[in-house]
py3Dmol code that shows the C-alpha trace and the ligand (Angstrom):
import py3Dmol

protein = """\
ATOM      1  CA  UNK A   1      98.604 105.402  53.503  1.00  0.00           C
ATOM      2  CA  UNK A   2     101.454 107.709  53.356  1.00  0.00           C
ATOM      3  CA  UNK A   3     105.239 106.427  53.456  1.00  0.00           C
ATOM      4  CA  UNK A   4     107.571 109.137  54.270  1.00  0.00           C
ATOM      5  CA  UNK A   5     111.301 108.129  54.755  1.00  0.00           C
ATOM      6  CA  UNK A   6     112.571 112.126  55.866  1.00  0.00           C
ATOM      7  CA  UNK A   7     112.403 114.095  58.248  1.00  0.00           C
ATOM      8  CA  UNK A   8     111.550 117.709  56.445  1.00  0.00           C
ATOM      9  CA  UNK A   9     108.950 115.229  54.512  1.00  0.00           C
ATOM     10  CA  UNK A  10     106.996 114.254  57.829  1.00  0.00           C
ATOM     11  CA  UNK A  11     107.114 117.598  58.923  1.00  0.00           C
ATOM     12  CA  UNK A  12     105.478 119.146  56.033  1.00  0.00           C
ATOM     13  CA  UNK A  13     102.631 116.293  56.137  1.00  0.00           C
ATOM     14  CA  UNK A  14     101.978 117.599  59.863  1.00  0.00           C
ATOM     15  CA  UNK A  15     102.007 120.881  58.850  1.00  0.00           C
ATOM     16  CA  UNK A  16      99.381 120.078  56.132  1.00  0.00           C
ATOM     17  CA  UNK A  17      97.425 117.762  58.686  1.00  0.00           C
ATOM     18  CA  UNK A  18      97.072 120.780  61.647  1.00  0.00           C
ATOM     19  CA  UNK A  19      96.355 123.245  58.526  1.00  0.00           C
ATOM     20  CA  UNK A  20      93.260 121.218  57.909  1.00  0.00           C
ATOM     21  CA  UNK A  21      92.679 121.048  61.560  1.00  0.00           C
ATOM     22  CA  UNK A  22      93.208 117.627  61.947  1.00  0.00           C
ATOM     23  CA  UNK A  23      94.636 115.897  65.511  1.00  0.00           C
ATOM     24  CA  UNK A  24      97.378 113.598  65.624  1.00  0.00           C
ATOM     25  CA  UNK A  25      98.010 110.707  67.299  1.00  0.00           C
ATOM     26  CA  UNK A  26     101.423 108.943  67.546  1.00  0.00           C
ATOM     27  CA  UNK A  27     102.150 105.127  67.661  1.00  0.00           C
ATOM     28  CA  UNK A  28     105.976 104.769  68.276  1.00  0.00           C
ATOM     29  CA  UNK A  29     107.354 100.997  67.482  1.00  0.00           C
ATOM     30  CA  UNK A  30     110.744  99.254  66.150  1.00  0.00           C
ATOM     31  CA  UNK A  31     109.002  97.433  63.786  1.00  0.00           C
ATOM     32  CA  UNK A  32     108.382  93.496  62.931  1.00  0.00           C
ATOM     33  CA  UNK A  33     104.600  94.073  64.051  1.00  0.00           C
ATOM     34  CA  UNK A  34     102.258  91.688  66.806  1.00  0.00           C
ATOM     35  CA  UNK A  35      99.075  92.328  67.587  1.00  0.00           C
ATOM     36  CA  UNK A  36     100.241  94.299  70.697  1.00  0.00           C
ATOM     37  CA  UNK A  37     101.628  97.268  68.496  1.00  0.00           C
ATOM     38  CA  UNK A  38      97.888  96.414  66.328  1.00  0.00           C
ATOM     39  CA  UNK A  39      96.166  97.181  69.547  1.00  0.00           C
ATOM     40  CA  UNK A  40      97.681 100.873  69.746  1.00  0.00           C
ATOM     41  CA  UNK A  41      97.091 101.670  66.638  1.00  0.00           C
ATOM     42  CA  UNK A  42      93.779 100.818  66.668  1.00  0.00           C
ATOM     43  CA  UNK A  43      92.900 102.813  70.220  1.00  0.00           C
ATOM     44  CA  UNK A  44      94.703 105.740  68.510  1.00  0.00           C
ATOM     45  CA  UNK A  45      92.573 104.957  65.080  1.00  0.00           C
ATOM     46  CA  UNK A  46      89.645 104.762  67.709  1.00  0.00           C
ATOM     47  CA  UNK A  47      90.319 108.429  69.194  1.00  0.00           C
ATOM     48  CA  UNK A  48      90.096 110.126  66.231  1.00  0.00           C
ATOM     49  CA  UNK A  49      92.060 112.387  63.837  1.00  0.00           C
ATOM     50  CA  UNK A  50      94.900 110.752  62.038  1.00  0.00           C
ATOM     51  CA  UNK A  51      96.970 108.114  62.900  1.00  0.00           C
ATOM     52  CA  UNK A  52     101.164 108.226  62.216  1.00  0.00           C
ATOM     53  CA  UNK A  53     103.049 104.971  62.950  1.00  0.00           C
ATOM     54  CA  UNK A  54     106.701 105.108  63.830  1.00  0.00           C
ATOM     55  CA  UNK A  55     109.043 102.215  62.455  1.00  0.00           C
ATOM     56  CA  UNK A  56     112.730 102.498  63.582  1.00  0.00           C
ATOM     57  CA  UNK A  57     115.097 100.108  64.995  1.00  0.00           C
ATOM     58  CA  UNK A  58     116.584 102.904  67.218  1.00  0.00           C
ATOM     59  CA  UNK A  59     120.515 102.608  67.323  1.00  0.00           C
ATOM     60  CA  UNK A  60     120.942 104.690  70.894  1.00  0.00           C
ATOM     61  CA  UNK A  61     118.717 102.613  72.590  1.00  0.00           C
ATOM     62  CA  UNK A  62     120.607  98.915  72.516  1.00  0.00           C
ATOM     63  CA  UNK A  63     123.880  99.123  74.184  1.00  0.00           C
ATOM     64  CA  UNK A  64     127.200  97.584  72.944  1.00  0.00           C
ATOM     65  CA  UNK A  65     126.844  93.540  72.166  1.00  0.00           C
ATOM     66  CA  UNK A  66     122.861  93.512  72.592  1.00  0.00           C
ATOM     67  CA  UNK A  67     120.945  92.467  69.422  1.00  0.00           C
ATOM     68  CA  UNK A  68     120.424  95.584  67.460  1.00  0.00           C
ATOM     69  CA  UNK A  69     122.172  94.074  64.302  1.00  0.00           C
ATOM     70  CA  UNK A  70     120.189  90.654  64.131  1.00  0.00           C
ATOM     71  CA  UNK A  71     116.822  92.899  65.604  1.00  0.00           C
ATOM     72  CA  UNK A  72     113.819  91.354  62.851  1.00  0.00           C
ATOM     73  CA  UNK A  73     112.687  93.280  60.759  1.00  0.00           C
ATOM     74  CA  UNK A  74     110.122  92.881  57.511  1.00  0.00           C
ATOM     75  CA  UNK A  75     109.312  96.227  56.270  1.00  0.00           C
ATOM     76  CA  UNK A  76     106.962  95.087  53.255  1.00  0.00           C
ATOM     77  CA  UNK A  77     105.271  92.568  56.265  1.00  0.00           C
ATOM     78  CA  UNK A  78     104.738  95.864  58.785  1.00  0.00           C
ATOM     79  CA  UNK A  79     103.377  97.933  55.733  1.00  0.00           C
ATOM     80  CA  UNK A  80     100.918  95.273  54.432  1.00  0.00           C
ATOM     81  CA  UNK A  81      99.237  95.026  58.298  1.00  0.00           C
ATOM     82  CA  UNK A  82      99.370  98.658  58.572  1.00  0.00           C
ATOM     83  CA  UNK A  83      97.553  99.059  55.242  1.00  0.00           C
ATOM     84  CA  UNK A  84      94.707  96.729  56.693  1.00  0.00           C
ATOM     85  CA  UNK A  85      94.026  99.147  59.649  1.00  0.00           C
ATOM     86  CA  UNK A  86      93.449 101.897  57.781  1.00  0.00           C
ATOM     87  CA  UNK A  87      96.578 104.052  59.257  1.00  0.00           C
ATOM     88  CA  UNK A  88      96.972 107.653  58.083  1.00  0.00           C
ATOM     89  CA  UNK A  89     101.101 108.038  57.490  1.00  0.00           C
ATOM     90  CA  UNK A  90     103.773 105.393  58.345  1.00  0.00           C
ATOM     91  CA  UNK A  91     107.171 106.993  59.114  1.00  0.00           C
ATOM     92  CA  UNK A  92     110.432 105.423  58.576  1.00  0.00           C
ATOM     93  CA  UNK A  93     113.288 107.850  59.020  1.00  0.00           C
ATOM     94  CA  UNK A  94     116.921 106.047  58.402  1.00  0.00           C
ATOM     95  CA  UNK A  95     119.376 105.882  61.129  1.00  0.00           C
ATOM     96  CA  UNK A  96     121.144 108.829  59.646  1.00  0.00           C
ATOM     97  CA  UNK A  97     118.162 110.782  59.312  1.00  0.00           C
ATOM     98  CA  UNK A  98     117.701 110.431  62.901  1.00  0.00           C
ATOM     99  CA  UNK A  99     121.084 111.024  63.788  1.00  0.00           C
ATOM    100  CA  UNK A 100     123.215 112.339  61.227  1.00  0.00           C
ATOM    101  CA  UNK A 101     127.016 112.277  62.053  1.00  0.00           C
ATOM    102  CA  UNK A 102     127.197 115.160  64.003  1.00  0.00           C
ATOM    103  CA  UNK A 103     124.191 114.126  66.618  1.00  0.00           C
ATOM    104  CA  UNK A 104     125.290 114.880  69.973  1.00  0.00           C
ATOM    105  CA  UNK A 105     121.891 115.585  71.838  1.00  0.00           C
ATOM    106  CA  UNK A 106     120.543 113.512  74.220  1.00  0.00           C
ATOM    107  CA  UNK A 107     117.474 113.881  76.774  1.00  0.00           C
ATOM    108  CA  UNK A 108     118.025 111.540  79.861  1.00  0.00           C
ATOM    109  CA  UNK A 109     115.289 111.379  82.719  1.00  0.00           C
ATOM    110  CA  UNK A 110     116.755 110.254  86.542  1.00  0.00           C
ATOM    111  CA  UNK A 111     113.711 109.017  88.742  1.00  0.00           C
ATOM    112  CA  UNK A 112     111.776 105.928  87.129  1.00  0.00           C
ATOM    113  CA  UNK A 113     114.657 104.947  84.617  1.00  0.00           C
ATOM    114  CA  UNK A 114     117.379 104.103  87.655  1.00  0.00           C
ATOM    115  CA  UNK A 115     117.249 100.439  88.269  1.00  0.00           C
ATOM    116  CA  UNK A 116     115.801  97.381  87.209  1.00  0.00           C
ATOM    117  CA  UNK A 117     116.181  97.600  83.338  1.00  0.00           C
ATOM    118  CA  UNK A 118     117.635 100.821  83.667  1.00  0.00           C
ATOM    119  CA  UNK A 119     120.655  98.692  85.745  1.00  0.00           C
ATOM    120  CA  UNK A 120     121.004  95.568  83.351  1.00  0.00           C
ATOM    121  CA  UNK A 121     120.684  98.122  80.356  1.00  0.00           C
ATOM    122  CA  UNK A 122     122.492 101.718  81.249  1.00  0.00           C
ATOM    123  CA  UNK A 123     121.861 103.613  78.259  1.00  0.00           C
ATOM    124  CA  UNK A 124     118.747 102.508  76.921  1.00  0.00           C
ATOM    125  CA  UNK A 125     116.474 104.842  78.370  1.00  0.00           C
ATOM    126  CA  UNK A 126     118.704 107.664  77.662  1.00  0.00           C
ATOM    127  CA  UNK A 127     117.918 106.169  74.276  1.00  0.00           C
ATOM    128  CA  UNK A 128     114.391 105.577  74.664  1.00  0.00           C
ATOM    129  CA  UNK A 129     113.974 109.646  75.799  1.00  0.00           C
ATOM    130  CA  UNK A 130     116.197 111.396  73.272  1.00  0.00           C
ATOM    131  CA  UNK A 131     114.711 109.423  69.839  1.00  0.00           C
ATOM    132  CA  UNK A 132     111.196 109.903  70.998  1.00  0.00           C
ATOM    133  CA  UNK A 133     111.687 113.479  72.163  1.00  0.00           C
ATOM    134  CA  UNK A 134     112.769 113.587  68.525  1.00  0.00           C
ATOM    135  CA  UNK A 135     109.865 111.444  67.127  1.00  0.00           C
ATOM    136  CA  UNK A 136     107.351 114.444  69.300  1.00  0.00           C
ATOM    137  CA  UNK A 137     108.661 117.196  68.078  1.00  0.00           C
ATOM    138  CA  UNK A 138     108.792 116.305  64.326  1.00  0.00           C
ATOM    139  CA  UNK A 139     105.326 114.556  64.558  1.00  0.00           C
ATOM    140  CA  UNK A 140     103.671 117.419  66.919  1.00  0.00           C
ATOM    141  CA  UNK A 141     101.121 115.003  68.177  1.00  0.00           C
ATOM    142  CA  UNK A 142      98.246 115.369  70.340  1.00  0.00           C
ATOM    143  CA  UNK A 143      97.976 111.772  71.926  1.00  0.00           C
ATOM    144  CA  UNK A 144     101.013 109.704  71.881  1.00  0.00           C
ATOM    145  CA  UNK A 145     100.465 105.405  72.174  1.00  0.00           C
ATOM    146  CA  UNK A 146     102.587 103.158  74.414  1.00  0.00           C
ATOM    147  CA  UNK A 147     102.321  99.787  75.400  1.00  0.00           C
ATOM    148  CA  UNK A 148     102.200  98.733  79.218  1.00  0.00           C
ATOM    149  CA  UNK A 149     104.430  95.578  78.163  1.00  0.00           C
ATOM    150  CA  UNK A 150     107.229  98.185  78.309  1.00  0.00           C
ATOM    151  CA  UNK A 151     106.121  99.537  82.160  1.00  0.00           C
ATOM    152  CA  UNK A 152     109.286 101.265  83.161  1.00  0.00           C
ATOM    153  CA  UNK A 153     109.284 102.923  79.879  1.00  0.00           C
ATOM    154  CA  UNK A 154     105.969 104.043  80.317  1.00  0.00           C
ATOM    155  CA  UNK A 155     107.045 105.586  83.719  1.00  0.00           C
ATOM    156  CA  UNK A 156     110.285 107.302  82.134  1.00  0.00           C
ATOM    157  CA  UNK A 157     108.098 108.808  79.584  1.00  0.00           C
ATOM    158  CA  UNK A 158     105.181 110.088  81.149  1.00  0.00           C
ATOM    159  CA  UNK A 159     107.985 111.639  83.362  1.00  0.00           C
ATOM    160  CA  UNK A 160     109.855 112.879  80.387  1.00  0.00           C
ATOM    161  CA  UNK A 161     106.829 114.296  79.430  1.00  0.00           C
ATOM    162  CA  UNK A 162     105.374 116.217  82.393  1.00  0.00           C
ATOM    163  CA  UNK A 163     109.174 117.395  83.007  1.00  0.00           C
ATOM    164  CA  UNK A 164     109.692 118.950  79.237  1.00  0.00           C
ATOM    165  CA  UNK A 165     106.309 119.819  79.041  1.00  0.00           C
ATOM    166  CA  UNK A 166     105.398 118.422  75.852  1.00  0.00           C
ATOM    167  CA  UNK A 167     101.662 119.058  75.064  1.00  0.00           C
ATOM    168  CA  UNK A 168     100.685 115.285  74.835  1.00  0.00           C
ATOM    169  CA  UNK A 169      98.521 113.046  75.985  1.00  0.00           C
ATOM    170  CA  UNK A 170     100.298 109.826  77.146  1.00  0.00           C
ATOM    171  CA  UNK A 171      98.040 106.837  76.609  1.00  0.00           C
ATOM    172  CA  UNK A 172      98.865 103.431  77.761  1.00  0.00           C
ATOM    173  CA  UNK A 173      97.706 100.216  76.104  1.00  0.00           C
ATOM    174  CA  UNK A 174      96.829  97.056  77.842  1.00  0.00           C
ATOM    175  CA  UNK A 175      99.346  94.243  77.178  1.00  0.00           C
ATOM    176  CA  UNK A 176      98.731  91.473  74.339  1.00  0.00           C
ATOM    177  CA  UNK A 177      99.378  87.911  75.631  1.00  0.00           C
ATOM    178  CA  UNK A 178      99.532  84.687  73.462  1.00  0.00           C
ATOM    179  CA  UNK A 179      96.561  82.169  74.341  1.00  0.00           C
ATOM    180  CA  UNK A 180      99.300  80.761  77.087  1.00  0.00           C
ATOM    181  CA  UNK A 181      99.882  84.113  78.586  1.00  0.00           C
ATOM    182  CA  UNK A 182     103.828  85.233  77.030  1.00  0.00           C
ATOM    183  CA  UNK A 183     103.738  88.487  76.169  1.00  0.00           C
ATOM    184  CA  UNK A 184     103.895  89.491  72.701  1.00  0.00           C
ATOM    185  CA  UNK A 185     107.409  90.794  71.860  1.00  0.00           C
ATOM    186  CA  UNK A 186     109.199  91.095  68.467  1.00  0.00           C
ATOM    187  CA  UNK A 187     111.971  89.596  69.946  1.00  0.00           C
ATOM    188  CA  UNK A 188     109.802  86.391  70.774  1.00  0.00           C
ATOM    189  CA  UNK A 189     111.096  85.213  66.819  1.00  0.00           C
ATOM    190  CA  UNK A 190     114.100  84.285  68.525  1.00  0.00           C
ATOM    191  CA  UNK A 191     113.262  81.496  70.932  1.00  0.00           C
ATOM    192  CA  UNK A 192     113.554  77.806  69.956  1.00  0.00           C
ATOM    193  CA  UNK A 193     110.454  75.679  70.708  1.00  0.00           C
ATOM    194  CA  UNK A 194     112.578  74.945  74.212  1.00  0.00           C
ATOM    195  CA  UNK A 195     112.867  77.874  74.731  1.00  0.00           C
ATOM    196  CA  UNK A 196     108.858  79.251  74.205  1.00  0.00           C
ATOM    197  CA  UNK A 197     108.196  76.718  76.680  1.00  0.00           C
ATOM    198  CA  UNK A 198     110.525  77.751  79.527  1.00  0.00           C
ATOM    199  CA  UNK A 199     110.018  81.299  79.141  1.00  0.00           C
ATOM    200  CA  UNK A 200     106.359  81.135  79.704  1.00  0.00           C
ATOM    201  CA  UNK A 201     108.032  81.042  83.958  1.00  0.00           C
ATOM    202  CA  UNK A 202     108.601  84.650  83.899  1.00  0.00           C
ATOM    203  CA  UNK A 203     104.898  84.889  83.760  1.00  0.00           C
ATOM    204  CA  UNK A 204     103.674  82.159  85.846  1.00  0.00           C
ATOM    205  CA  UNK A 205     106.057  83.770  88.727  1.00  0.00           C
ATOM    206  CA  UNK A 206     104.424  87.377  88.367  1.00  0.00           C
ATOM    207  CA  UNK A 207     100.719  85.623  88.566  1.00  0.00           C
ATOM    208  CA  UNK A 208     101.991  83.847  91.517  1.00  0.00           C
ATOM    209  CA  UNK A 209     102.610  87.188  93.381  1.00  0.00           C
ATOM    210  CA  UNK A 210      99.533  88.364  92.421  1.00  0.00           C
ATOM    211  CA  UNK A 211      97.798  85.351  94.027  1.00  0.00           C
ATOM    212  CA  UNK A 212      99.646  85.558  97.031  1.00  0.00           C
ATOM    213  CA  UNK A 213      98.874  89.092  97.400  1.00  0.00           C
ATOM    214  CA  UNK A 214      95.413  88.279  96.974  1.00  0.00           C
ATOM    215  CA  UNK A 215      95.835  85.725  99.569  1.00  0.00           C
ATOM    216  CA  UNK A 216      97.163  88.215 102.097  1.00  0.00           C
ATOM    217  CA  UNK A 217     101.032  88.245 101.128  1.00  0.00           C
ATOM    218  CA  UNK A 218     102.032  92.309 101.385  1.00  0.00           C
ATOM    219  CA  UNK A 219     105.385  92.369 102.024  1.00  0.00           C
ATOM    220  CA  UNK A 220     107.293  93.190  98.471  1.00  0.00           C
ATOM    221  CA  UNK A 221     110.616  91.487 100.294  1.00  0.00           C
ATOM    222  CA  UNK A 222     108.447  88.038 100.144  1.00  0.00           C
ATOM    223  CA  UNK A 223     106.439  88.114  97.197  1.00  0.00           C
ATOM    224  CA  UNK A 224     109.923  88.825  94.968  1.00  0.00           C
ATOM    225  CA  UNK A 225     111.486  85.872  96.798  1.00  0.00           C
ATOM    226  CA  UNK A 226     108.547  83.711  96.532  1.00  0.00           C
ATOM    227  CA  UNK A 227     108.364  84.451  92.519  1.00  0.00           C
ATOM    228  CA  UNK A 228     111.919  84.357  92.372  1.00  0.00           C
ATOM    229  CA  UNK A 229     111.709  80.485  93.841  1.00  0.00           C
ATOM    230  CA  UNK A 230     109.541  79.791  90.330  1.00  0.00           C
ATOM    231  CA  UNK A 231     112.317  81.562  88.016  1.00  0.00           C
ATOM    232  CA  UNK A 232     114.751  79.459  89.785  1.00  0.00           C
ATOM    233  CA  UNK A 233     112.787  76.349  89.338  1.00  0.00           C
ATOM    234  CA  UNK A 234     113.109  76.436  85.346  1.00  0.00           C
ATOM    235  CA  UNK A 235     117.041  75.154  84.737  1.00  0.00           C
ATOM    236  CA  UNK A 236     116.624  76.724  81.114  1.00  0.00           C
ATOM    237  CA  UNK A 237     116.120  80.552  81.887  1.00  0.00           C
ATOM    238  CA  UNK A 238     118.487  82.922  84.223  1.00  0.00           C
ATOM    239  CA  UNK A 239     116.365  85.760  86.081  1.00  0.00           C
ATOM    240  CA  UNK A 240     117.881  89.196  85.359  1.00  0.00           C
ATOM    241  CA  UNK A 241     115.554  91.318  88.001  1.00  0.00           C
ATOM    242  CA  UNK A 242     112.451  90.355  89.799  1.00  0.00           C
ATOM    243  CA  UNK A 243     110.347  92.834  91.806  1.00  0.00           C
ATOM    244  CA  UNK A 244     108.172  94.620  93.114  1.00  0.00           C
ATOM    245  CA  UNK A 245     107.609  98.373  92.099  1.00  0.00           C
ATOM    246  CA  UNK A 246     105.791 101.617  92.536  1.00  0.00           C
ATOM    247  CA  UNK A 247     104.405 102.090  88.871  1.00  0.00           C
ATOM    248  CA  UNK A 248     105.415 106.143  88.885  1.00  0.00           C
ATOM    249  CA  UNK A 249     108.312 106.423  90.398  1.00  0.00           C
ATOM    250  CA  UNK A 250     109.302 102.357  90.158  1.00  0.00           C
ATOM    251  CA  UNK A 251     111.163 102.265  93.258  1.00  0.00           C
ATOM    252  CA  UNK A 252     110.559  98.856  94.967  1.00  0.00           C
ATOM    253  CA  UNK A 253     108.109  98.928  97.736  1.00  0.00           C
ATOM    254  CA  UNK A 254     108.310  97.279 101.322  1.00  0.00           C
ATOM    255  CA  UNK A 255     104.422  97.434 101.958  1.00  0.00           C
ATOM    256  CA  UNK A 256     102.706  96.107  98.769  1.00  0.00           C
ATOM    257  CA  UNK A 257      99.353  98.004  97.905  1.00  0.00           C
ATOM    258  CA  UNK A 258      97.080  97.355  95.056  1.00  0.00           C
ATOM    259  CA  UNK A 259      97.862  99.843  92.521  1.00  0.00           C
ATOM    260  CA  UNK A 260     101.876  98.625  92.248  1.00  0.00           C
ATOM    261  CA  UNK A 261     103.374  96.532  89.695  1.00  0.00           C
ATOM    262  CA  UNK A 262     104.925  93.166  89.779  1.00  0.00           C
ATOM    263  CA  UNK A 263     108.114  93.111  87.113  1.00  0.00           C
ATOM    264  CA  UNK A 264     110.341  91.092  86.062  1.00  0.00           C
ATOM    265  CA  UNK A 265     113.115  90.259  83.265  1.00  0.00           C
ATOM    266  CA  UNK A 266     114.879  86.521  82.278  1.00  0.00           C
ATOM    267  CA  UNK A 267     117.197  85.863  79.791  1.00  0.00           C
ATOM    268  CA  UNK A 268     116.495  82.950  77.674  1.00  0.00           C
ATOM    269  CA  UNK A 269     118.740  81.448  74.936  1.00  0.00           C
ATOM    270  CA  UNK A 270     119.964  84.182  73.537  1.00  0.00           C
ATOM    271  CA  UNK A 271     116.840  86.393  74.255  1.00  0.00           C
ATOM    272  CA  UNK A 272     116.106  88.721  77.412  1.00  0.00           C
ATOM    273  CA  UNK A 273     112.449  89.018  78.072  1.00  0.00           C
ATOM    274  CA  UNK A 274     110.534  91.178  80.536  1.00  0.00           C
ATOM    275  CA  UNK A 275     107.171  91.457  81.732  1.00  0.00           C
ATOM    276  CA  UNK A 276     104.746  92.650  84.407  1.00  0.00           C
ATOM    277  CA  UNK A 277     101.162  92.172  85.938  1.00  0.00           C
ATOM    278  CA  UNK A 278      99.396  94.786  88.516  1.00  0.00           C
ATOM    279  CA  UNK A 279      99.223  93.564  91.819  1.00  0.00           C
ATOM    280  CA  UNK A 280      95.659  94.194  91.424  1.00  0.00           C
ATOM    281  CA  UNK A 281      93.979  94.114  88.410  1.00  0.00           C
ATOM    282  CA  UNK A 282      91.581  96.906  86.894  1.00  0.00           C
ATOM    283  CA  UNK A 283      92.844  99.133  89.585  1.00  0.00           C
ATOM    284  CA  UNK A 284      95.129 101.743  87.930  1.00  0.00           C
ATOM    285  CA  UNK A 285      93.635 103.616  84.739  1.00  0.00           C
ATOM    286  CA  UNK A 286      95.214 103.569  81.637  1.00  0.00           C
ATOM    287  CA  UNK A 287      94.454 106.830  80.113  1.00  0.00           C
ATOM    288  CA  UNK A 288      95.383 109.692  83.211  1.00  0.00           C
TER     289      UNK A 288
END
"""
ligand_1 = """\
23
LIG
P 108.622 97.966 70.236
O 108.418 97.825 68.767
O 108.975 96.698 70.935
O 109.537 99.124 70.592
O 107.214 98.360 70.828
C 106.489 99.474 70.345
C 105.340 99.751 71.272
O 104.486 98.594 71.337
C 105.811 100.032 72.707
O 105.014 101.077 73.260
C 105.564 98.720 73.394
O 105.341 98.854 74.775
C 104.311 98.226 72.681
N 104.198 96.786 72.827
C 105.133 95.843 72.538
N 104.680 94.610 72.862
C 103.430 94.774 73.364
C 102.441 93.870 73.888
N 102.642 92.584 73.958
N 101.277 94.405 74.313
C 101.066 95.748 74.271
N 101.946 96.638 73.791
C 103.126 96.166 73.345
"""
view = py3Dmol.view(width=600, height=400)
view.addModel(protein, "pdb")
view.setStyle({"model": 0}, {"cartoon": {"style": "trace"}})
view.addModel(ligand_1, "xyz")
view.setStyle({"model": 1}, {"stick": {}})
view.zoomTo()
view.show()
């Protein structure tokens, strides 16, 4: 497995790669590894090609006082699981080879990054665009790996990409639950055990929606209020946003149909968590 720390490095090993004909597939990730980020890399190792994994805790997209100083990370931990999975190149550009001081390009998307986190969180999808925009052109790759967890990212991105017209496929991996259902997140390391217990609401809320929808419930103006009543049940997490979204554009819909998303974010101690489950499941592809 190849580390490469610069930019002009990972360039020339792409160079090399397409010389020998070879695809390229992209995993993009912050680091501190789960078994979610494992479960891209292995449908990218599973397409083919060779596989490049992305680790960097990107500075533009956490806004002023959110975590990115105390963000986990365990370099020698990521490196050792990556190892085990057989992955082709792991890049890990510094923040100033990302953005040396005189960076002042950025690639921001309107449509599917305006509310929800996009409210709470102002600049991190302005963030999200402009480092991966970055990541796509140095890594030239022909499939690129994201994880559903993330859903409004997923929309900004496959926007960003059919608006730029990057040649890459976006491909969307399921999400990776514990055995009680939380969603794997790297910034799960920071909840107490009070905590883990509480924030396991933000989930049973969405699965209520999507039993009530099952049970006839299509109005998105009831289903958030009914979830929200579970949110607001658990003293020990604050809701940030509940909802109920179109997955492309992720406006929130009055008439609920199958292929929309139910989202939602809490904070928790000092965590914020978010989250999502289709209304319906198995209805919506993830590789389009
Ligand atoms: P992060 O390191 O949090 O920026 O995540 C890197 C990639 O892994 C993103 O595309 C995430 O959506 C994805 N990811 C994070 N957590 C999960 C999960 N629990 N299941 C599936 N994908 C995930």
């Amino acid at each position: 497995m190849d580390i490469i720390r610069q930019v002009n490095e990972m360039m020339r090993w792409v160079r090399e790669q397409r010389a020998s004909g070879e695809e390229i597939g992209v995993v993009p990730t912050m680091g501190y590894l789960h078994e979610g980020h494992l479960s891209l890399c292995r449908l990218s190792s599973a397409d083919g090609g060779r596989t490049v994994v992305t680790v960097f805790v990107n500075p533009t997209q956490f806004g002023a006082g959110e975590d990115l100083a105390r963000y986990p990370r365990d370099e020698e931990r990521d490196l050792k699981m990556l190892r085990e999975l057989g992955i082709s190149a792991v890049f890990l550009p510094t923040p100033e080879e990302m953005y040396p001081p005189d960076y002042v390009t950025y690639v921001e998307t309107g449509g599917p990054s305006q509310g929800w986190c996009g409210a709470t969180r102002p600049t991190h999808f302005r963030g999200v665009t402009t480092v991966i925009s970055q990541m796509f052109h140095i890594l030239q790759p022909n499939r690129a790996y994201f994880g559903q967890k993330d859903a409004q990212q997923v929309a900004v991105l496959k926007q960003m990409v059919r608006d730029l017209k990057f040649p890459i496929q976006v491909i969307v991996g399921e999400i990776v639950r514990e055995p009680d259902g939380l969603a794997m997140s790297s910034r799960n390391t920071y909840l107490t055990a009070e905590d883990r217990k509480a924030a396991l609401v933000l989930f049973r809320a969405l699965q209520l929606g999507r039993d009530l929808y099952k049970q006839g419930e299509h109005s998105g103006e009831r289903l958030t209020k009914a979830m929200l009543r579970v949110t607001a049940a658990e003293p020990h997490v604050r809701p940030d946003y509940i909802g109920v979204v179109n997955r492309r554009c992720f406006r929130a819909v009055e008439e609920v149909s199958p292929e929309d998303l139910l989202i939602g974010a809490i904070y928790v101690g000092s965590c914020r968590l978010i989250d999502n489950l289709d209304v319906s499941p198995q209805v919506y592809p993830l590789r389009d």
